[in-house]
N, C-alpha and C positions, 0 to 999 in steps of 0.2 A: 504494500500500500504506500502513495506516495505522499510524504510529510513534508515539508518545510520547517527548519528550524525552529518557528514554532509551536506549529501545531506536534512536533516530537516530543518537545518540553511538556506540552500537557497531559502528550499521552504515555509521559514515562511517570510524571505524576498519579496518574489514573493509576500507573500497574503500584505506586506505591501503595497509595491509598485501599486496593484493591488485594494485598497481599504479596507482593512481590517486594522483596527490600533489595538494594546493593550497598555494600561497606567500601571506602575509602582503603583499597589494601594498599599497603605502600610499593609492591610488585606490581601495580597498572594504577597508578595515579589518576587517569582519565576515566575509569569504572566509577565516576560517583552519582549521586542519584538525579545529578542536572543532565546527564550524558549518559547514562545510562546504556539505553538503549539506541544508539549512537544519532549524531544528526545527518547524516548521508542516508540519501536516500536507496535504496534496494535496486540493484541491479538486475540484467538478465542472468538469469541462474547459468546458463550453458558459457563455456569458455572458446577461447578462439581457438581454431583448431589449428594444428601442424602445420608447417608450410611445409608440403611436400616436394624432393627433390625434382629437375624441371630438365634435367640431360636426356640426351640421346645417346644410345649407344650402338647404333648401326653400325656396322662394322664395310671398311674398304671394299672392293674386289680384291678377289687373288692375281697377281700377275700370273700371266700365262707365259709356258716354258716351250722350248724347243725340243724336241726327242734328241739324241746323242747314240744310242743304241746301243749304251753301254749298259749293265748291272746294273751302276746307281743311276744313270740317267733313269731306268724303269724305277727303282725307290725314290727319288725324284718327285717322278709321275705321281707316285701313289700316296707320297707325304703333302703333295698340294692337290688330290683330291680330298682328304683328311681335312688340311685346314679351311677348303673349302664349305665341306658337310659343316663342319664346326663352325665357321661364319654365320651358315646358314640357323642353327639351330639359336647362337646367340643373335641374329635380327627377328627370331620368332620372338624369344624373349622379350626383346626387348619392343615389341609388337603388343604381347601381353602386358607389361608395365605401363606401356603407355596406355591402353586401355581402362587397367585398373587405377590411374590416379585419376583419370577423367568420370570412370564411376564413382571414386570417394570423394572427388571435389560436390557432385551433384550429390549424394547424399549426402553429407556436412551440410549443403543448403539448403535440403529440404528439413532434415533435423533441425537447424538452428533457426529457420523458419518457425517453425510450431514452437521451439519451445518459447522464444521471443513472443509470439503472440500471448503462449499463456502467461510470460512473465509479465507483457502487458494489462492483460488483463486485470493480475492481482494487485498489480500498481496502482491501477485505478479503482481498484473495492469491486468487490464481488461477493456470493453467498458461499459459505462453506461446504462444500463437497458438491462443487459446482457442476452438473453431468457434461457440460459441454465441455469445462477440459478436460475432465477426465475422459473424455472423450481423446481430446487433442495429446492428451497424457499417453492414451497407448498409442496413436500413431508414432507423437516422439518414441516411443518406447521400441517399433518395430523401425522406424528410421536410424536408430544407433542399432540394432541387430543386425541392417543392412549393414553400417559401417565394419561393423563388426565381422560379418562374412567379408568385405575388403580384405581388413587385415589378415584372414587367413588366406586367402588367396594370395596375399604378398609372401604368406608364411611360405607355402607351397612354391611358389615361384624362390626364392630366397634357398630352396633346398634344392632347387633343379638348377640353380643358376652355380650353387657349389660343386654340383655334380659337374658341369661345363667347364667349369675352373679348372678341377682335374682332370680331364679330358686336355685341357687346353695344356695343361704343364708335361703333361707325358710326351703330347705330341713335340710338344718343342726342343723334351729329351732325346725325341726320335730322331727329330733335325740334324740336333750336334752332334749326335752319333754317325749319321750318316755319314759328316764327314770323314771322319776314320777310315771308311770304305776303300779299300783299295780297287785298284781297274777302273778309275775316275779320271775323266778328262778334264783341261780347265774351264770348259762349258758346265760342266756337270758344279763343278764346286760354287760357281758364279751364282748358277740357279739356286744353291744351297743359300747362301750368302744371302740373296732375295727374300729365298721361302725363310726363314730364318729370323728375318728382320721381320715378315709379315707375321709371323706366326705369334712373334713378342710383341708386338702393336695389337695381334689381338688378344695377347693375354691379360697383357695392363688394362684395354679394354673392358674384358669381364672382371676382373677385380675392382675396375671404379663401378661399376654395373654393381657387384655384391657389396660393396661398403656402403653406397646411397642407397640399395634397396634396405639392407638391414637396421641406417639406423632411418628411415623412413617408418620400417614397421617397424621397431621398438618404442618411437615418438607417438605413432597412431593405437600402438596396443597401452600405452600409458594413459592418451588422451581417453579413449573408449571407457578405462576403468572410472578415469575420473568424473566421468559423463554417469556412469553405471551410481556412482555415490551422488551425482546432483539430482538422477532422478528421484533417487528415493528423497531428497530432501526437497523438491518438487512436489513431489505428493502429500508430504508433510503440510505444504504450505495450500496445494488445494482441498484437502483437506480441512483447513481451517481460515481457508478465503483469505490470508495473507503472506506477500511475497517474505522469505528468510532471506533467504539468496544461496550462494555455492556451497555443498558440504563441508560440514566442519571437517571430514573425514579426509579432503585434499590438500589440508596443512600438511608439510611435510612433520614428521612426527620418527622420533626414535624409539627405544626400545624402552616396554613397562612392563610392570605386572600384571597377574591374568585378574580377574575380574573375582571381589569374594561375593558369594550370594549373602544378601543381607540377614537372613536366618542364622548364620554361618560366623558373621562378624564379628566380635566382641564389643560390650557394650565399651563408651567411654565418656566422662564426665565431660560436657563445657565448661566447667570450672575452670579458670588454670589456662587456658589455653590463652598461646601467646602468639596466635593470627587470626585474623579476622573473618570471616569469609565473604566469598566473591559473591553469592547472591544468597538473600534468604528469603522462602515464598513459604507463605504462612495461609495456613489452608485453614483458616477462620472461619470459610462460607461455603455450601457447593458449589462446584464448577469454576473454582479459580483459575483466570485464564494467566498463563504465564511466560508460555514457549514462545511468543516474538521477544520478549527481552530477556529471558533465558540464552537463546541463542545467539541474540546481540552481544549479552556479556561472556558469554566463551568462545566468541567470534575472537572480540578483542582480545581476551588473551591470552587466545594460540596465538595474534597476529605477533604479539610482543613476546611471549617464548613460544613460540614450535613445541617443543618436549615436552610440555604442562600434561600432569595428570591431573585428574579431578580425580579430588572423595566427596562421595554424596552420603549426609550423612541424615539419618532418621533422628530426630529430635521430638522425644515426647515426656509430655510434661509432668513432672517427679511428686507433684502431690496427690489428695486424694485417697478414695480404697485402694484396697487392691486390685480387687475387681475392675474397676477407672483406669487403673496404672495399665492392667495388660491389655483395656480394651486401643487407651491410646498407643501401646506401643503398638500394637499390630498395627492401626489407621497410621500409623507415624512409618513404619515400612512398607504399607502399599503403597503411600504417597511418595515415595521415596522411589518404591520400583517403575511407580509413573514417571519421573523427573528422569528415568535411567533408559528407559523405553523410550523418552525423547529426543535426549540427545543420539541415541542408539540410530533414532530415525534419521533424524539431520545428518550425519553423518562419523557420526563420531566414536571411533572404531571403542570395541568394548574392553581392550587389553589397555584405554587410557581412563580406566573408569573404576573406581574403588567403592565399595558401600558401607558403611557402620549403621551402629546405632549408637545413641546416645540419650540422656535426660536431662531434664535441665527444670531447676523450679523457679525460674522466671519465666518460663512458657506457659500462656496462659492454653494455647490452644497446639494442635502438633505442625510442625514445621520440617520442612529442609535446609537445609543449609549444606551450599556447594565451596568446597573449599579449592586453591589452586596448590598442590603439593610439586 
């Protein structure tokens, strides 16, 4: 949805008022409750794609030779119909390459079509679980499929093109061996000398041919994934009629721990602790809405550390029966596993994702609180 500095301020205010808090941590100074939920407005979710490599690799004619009538003049013959067959088969190649980037350029555009529209749309307000994008949702959805069969077609071509590499280096073994040959005239060694020269032109050939196909697909099977993580955070947002924008899950990110199930966790006091956390959403009312500034603030900061884990932690409130105690702490852990299923959606891999519990008797009612570890 599109905001103007403004109208962001009031509706980071609302999410206050409304249950959602953010703390002042001294790790993201700009997480405070004026900014929040950032003032930039929401982007298109899809990213730019690859520029795909744009060479040609047709390969020369073969010179043609003179007969001699010698031994090697006939190995000769036979070594430059070889490079010839091998010319031939790497201008098929490179016949399919060109083919396939002119297929993945058109579906990059039909894909980023669709999702631009639907990211338009959310921009502009819409109703949650809108059918017509969810409509436009599974077309995008089968237009990066298409992209997707691209890349294995490159994958495929990339494994025929190494096969041709070898092919290409044997035969150039065969060449400079030929010279050795005895019962050679100086016509015959000349022709060598030629085929020789041709046969290394077209080997460097197919090695610039497999270096631009492969890192082409290794770019395009990276892009595809991270296209794979915007959808789901796509859905998330038509889902609840407003734009998020790109997976959290395409920050780059290093290595965490696996994920404890909150049943699992131990419990631990907020007493005593000596950080603040990054957001707390206090579920005072039903249906607290919270996931557009949720994701604003762990937007920002992954933007500012990459490698941030989050602990999400259950916090229910220590006074009361007992009976009160366990009924909050379980409401205080499903709220918890809803906050984890969120970010889970937007994109935010589950190995950067911690759960506790905790109590606390200054909580009047059960909350979360996400903290950046």
């Amino acid at each position: 949805m599109a905001f103007r500095k403004t109208h962001t301020a009031a509706f980071v205010a609302a999410l206050l008022l409304g249950g959602c808090a953010f703390t002042n941590d001294a790790l993201f100074p700009s997480l405070t409750p004026d900014n929040a939920a950032g003032t930039s407005t929401p982007t298109a979710v899809a990213a730019e794609p690859p520029i795909l490599g744009s060479s040609s690799f047709a390969a020369p004619r073969v010179s043609p030779g003179q007969p001699t009538g010698t031994f090697v003049g006939q190995k000769v013959n036979a070594l430059r119909n070889d490079l010839t067959q091998l010319q031939a088969t790497l201008n098929q190649q490179n016949d399919q390459l060109q083919q396939i980037r002119t297929q993945t350029v058109q579906d990059s555009q039909r894909y980023h079509g669709t999702v631009a529209a639907i990211s338009t749309r959310l921009q502009v307000g819409t109703t949650p679980g809108n059918p017509i994008l969810v409509q436009q949702w599974n077309e995008a959805q089968g237009e990066l499929d298409h992209i997707g069969d691209d890349v294995l077609k490159m994958n495929r071509l990339t494994t025929d093109v190494a096969s041709t590499s070898g092919m290409a280096a044997y035969l150039l073994d065969s060449v400079r061996a030929a010279r050795s040959l005895s019962g050679a005239v100086d016509e015959d060694h000349r022709q060598l000398r030629v085929l020789e020269d041709e046969t290394n032109g077209t080997t460097v050939l197919i090695e610039r041919l497999l270096t631009e196909l492969s890192g082409d697909t290794q770019r395009q099977q990276q892009y595809v994934a991270a296209e794979r993580n915007n959808l789901n955070t796509l859905a998330v947002s038509i889902k609840n009629g407003q734009l998020y924008g790109a997976s959290l899950g395409n920050t780059r990110l290093g290595a965490a721990g696996p994920l404890m199930p909150s049943a699992a966790a131990p419990s631990a006091p907020i007493a005593g602790a000596t950080d603040r956390p990054l957001v707390v959403i206090r579920f005072d009312r039903p249906n607290v809405s919270y996931e557009d500034a949720l994701y604003a603030a762990v937007k920002g900061a992954l933007d500012r550390r990459p490698n941030a884990v989050f602990e999400v932690v259950a916090v229910a409130p220590s006074g009361g029966s007992p009976g009160a105690a366990a009924l909050g702490e379980t409401s205080a852990r499903r709220n918890a596993d809803a906050v984890v299923r969120s970010l889970t959606q937007m994109g935010l891999p589950q190995d950067r994702l911690r759960i506790s519990t905790a109590s606390s008797s200054s909580a009047s009612s059960g909350e979360v609180q996400v903290f950046v570890r």
